[in-house]
N, C-alpha and C positions, 0 to 999 in steps of 0.2 A: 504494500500500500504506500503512496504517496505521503510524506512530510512536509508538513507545511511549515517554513520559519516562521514564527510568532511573534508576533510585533503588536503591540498595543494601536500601533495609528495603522495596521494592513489587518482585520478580522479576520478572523479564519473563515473561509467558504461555509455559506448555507447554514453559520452558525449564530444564535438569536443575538448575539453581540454585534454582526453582524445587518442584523434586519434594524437595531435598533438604532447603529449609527447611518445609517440609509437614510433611518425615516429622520432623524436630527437635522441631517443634510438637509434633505429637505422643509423640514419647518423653519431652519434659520434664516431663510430666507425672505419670511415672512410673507409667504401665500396672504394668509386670513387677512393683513391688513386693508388692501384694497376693500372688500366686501363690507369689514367694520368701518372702516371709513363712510361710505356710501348707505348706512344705514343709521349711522349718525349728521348724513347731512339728509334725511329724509325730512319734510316736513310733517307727513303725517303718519301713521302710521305702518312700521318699515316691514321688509319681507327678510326671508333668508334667516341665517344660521345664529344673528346678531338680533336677532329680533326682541327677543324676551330680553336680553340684556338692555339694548335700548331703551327700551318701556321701561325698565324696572329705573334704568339712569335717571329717564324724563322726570318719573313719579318721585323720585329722592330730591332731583333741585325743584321741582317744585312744594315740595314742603320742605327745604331748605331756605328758598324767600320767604313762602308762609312765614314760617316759626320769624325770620327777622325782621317782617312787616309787624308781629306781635312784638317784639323786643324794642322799636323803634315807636313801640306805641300808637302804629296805624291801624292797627286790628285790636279788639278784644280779645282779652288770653281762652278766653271761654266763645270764642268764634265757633259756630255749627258746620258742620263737615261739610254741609253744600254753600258756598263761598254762593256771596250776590255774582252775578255773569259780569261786571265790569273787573273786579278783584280776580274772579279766575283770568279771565282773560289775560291781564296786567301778568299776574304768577306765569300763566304759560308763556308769556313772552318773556319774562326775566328768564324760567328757566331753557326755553327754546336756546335765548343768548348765551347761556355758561356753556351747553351743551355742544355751540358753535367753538367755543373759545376747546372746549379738551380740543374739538376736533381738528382745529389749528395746530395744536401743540403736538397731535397726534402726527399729523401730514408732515409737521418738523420733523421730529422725530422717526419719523419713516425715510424719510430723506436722508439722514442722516448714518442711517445703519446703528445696528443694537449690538448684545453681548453675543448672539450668536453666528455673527461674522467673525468675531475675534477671537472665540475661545475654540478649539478644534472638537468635532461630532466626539467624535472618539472619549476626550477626556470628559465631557460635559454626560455622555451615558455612564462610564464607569464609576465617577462619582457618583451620579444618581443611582446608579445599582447600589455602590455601596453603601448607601444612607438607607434604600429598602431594605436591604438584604441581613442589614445587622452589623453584616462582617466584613474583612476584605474575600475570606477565602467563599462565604454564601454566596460574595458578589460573581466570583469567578464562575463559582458551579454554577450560577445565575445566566449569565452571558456564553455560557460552553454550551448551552442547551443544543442539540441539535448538529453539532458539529459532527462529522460523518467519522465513524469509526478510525480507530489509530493514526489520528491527525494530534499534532500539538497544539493546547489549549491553554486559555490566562490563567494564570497563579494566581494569587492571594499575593505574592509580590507585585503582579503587572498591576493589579488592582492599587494598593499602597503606593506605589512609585506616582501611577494615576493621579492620583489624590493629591501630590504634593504638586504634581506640573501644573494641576486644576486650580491649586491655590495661588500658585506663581503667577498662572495666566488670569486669574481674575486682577489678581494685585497689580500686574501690569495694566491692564484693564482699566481700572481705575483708576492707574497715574494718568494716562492716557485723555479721560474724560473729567479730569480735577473734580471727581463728585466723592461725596461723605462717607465714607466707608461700608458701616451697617448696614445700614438703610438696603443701600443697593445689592449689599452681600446675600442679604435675605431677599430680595426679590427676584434675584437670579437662581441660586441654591433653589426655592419654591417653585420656580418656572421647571427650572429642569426634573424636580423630582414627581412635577405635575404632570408633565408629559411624556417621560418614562412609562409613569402606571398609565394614562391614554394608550400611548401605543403597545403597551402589554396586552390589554384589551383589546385592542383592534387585533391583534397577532391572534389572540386566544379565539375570536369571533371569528379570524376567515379559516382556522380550522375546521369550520363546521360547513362551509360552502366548500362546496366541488371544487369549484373553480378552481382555487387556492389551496386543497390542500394536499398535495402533492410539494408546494414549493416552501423556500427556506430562505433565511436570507435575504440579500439584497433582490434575489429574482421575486420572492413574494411582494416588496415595497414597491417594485417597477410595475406587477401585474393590481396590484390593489389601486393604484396612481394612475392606472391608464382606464381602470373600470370607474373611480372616481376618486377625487382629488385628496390626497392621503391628507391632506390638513381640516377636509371636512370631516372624515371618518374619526381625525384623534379627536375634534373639537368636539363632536357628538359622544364620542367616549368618555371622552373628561366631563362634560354636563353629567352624562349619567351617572358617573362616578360623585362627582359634586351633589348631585341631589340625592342619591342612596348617603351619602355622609351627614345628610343635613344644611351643607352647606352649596345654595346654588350661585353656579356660574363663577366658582373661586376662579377656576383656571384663567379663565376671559378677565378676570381684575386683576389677575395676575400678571396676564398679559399686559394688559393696558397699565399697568403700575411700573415692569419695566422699563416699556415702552416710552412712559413719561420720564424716566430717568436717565434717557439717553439722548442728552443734546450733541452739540458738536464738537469733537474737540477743540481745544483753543485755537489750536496751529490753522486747523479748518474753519474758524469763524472768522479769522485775519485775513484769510485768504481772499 
């Protein structure tokens, strides 16, 4: 049987470490933003995969004005849920306006490119496996999955070694973009371990269609991408995942949090 050299940024063939830095590949590039964009410059009400997230934005800044039309002393604190039609009105125009402004800051920030141009597929799965997984060595049985008999596969060292290049490249990362350290450390770390489990789902899901399952690896992430757009399938994963947890549409805040945290870097605002 054939040996494969093992190399952390080259996956072994067909194997789930594999499939997973494909689909990374692919989502750093930020498919979903067009779609979220265009659902936040909808006036009324939007279609598509951003839909319920919209709604749910609209309905927060508008009792984000409410509540400080009541602070400001224009409203009654004990105001009745159905506003006179001149005050709604006023509300959905305030909040229409914020909801223009993220979508400004968004379109910047789109332009400008995020953490997952910078930080390599590879290292951005390995750490997220190993924050699932427990371990560095879970992480590796984790990502070996599937890999075709008497081939070499990740240690619990490629895993660890991982871990520290992920730390360097974030750290770079952030000299790069002069932004706060935390903040952002935690919104990238959460993006990645959000879409990790997304496209573990999706993996686990096209095992059950024909189509798919037969394949492994990068072949499976090319045949899932050309039946339909593998950023819509994780999106839909991650919701579901988000609302069996209690908690809906984290992923998509998630998104849109780092999203916000990526302006340009300095050298590129001079420019």
């Amino acid at each position: 049987m054939a040996q494969y050299e093992i190399s952390a940024s080259r996956p072994t063939p067909n194997s789930d470490f594999e499939f997973y830095t494909a689909g990374f590949e692919i989502l750093a590039k930020k498919p979903y933003m067009p779609e979220l964009l265009a659902a936040l410059a909808t006036p009324g009400q939007p279609s598509g995969p951003f839909a319920g997230y919209v709604a749910m934005l609209r309905d927060a800044k508008r009792w984000e004005v409410i509540a400080e039309m009541v602070n400001a002393g224009l409203l009654a604190a004990d105001q009745p849920a159905a506003l006179p039609a001149a005050i709604d009105a006023l509300a959905a125009e305030l909040a229409a306006g914020r909801l223009a402004s993220i979508r400004s800051v968004l379109e910047y920030a789109y332009g400008a490119g995020g953490a997952g141009e910078r930080i390599p597929a590879f290292l951005r799965v390995m750490s997220a496996a190993s924050r699932i997984a427990g371990s560095p060595t879970a992480a590796a049985r984790l990502l070996g999955k599937n890999s075709a008999p008497f081939t070499k596969v990740l240690t619990r060292h490629h895993v660890t070694r991982a871990r520290i290049r992920y730390a360097r490249a974030l750290k770079a990362w952030l000299a790069a973009f002069n932004l706060p350290g935390i903040n952002i450390l935690v919104a990238i770390t959460e993006v990645d371990t959000l879409l990790f489990l997304a496209l573990q789902k999706v993996r686990e899901d096209a095992k059950q269609d024909p189509r798919f399952r037969r394949l492994r690896g990068q072949a499976l992430v090319k045949a899932i991408e050309e039946q339909q757009p593998l950023w819509r399938r994780t999106l839909d994963a991650a919701n579901a995942l988000d609302d069996s947890a209690g908690l809906p549409l984290r992923t998509v805040l998630s998104l849109v949090t780092l999203d916000l945290a990526c302006p340009r870097p300095v050298g590129a605002l001079a420019a």
